[in-house]
C-alpha positions, 0 to 999 in steps of 0.5 A: 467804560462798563458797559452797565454803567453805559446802559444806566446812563442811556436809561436814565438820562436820554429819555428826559434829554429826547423830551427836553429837545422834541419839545422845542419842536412847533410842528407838525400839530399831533407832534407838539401836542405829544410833546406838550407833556414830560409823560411821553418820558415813560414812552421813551424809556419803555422803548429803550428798555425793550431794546436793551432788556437783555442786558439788564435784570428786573430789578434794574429796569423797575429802579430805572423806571422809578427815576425816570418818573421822579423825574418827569414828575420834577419837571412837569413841576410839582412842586409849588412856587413860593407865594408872596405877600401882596399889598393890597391884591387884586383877585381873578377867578377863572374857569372853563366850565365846559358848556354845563347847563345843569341847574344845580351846576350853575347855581354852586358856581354862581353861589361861590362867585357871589360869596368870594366877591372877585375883582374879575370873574373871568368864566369860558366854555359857557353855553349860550343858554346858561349866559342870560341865566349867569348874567340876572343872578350874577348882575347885581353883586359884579355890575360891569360884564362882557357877554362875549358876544357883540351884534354890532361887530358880529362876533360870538365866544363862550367867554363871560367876564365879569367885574366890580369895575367897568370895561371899555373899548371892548373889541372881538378879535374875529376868526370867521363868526367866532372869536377867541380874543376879546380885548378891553380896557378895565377900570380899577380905581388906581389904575387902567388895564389892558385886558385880553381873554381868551380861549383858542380852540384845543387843538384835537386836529390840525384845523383847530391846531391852525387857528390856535396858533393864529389866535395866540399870534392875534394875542402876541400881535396885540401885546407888541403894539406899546401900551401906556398901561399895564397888560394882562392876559387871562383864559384857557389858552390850550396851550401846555406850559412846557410848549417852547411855543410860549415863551414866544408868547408870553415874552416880557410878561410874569406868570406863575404856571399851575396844574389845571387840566384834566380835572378827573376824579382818577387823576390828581395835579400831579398828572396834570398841565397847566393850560390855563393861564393869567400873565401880567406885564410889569411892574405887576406880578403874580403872588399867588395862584391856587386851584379851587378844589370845587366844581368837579363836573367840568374838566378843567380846575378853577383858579384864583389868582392874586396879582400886586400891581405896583 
């Protein structure tokens, strides 16, 4: 075999195959969090480059880095899924808003929400000073909320849920005083919904990575336990679609995966990872999920969903 053949093939082809294998990897934490992007392929084919720059001229290694980055650009999915049509859709807004408290902020959001009119507002990252202040304004257009906090069960989050429709049996699936998974039970007119939301902790060090994983194995825990009714998970799970973690996760349930995180003015979907999620247990299925090109001062994209339950 010709031995520039031989270095074309291990330029082009190891370093997504070294990706696609490293990423079925669970642990240690900062090795799965390398692993949670196809961008580490650049990082492979630079190495490999170096090692093998005499064999190959300028030219050869600018084409080979172009085809490396087509393709990681293919396989972190670029390209959007086909949309569907549903009859009579359900729609969900969700957004980590990233703790803001500015006025001007809250009251975009709070505007948008109120002339959008959701089925389910589902909003994470809230500070405790901007929840009572959500809650007057947003009250009277989605009457049900959860506050994501319960002194009766003593548990605190940063989640707000808010909807047309009631919740009940509403429960915090505690970790210490917090708690990143709150179930319930949504009243839609033609239908009853287990509702799960969460928003696990990012997983910057191995403490967090910990208790990540724990709550999504709470999450996954109350997926197994058989339900009459139709299951749905929504939030910022920090969790990367490309983790083979969640296909554990997320078994027997639909999704469609977007691009939400980071939201930076230098970086566009195409860089981006797609961490927030909604799955729907069947028959529903997901038809449609778009970013909201709005709400610039939080890191994290909105995302409007549109969901057939059959």
């Amino acid at each position: 075999m010709d031995i520039k053949f031989f270095i074309a093939l291990i330029l082009i082809c190891l370093p997504s195959f070294s990706w696609l294998l490293l990423k079925q990897v669970h642990s240690p934490w900062w090795l799965e969090n390398i692993s949670s992007t196809p961008f580490i392929i650049l990082i492979f084919y630079l190495f490999l480059m170096l090692v093998l720059s005499s064999f190959i001229s300028f030219q050869q290694c600018l084409a080979y880095f172009i085809i490396n980055f087509i393709l990681l650009v293919c396989l972190n999915g670029m390209f959007s899924f086909n949309k569907k049509t549903c009859y009579e859709p359900i729609n969900f807004f969700q957004f980590n808003m990233k703790y803001t408290e500015e006025e001007r902020h809250l009251t975009e959001l709070i505007d948008y929400l109120i002339a959008e009119q959701y089925h389910l507002i589902t909003l994470q990252g809230v500070s405790q000073q901007s929840k009572q202040q959500i809650i007057e304004r947003l009250s009277p257009f989605y009457p049900h909320f959860i506050r994501g906090e319960s002194d009766h069960q003593q548990a605190h989050s940063d989640q707000l849920l808010f909807s047309h429709y009631a919740f009940k049996d509403i429960k915090y699936i505690k970790s210490g005083q917090s708690s990143f998974l709150i179930t319930s039970q949504w009243q839609l007119p033609a239908s009853e919904i287990n509702l799960l939301s969460s928003h696990p902790p990012s997983p910057r060090n191995e403490k967090l990575w910990q208790t990540r994983n724990r709550t999504l194995y709470q999450l996954k825990n109350a997926l197994n336990h058989p339900a009459e009714n139709t299951s749905l998970v929504i939030g910022d799970l920090n969790l990367s679609k490309h983790s083979s973690r969640i296909n554990i996760l997320k078994q027997g349930m639909n999704t469609k995966f977007i691009n939400s995180w980071p939201n930076t003015h230098y970086t566009t979907s195409l860089f981006g990872l797609a961490i927030d999620h909604l799955w729907v247990s069947n028959p529903a299925e997901v038809c449609n999920r778009q970013r909201v090109d709005k709400f610039n001062w939080s890191d994290h994209y909105a995302i409007k969903t549109q969901v057939g339950f059959k």
